[in-house]
C-alpha positions in Angstrom: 0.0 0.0 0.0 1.1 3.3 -0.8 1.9 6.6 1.4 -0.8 8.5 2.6 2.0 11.4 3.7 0.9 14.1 1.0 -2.9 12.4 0.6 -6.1 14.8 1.1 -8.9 13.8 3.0 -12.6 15.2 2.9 -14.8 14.1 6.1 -18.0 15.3 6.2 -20.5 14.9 9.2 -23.9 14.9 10.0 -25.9 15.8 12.9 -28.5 17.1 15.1 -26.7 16.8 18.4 -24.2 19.8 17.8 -23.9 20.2 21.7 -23.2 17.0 22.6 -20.5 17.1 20.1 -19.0 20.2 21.7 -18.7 18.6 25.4 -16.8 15.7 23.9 -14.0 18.0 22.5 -15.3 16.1 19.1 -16.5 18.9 17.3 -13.5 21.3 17.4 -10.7 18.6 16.9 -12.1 16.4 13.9 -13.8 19.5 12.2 -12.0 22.6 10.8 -15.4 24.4 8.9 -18.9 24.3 10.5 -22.3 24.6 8.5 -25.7 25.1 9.8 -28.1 23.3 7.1 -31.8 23.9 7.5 -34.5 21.5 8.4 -36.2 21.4 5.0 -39.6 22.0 4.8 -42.3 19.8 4.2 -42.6 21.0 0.5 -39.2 20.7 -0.3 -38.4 17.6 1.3 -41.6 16.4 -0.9 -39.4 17.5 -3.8 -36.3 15.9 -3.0 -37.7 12.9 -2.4 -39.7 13.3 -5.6 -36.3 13.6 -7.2 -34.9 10.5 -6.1 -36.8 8.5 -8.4 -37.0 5.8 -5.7 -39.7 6.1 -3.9 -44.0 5.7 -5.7 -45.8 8.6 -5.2 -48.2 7.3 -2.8 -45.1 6.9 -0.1 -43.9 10.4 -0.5 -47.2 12.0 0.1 
């Protein structure tokens, strides 16, 4: 296996607990750049699921 010495890395994390992060010491070590994201709306969250082309339209209503 080769050297991971001048390798890049992307992490990216997910979550609803943002406090409980913090009192760990997590937060601030592992992550350089925090984002607040939204809670989408019922509308939109419609949409993106609507998107997905996964899902009939029966379940996403």
């Amino acid at each position: 296996m080769g050297s991971y010495k001048d390798s890049n890395m992307l992490v990216l994390g997910t979550t609803s607990e943002m406090e409980f992060l913090e009192s760990l010491g997590i937060l601030c070590d592992a992550f350089s750049v925090t984002y607040h994201v939204p809670k989408l709306n019922k509308e939109d969250a419609k949409k993106v699921l609507q998107g997905l082309f996964v899902f009939a339209e029966d379940d996403v209503e």
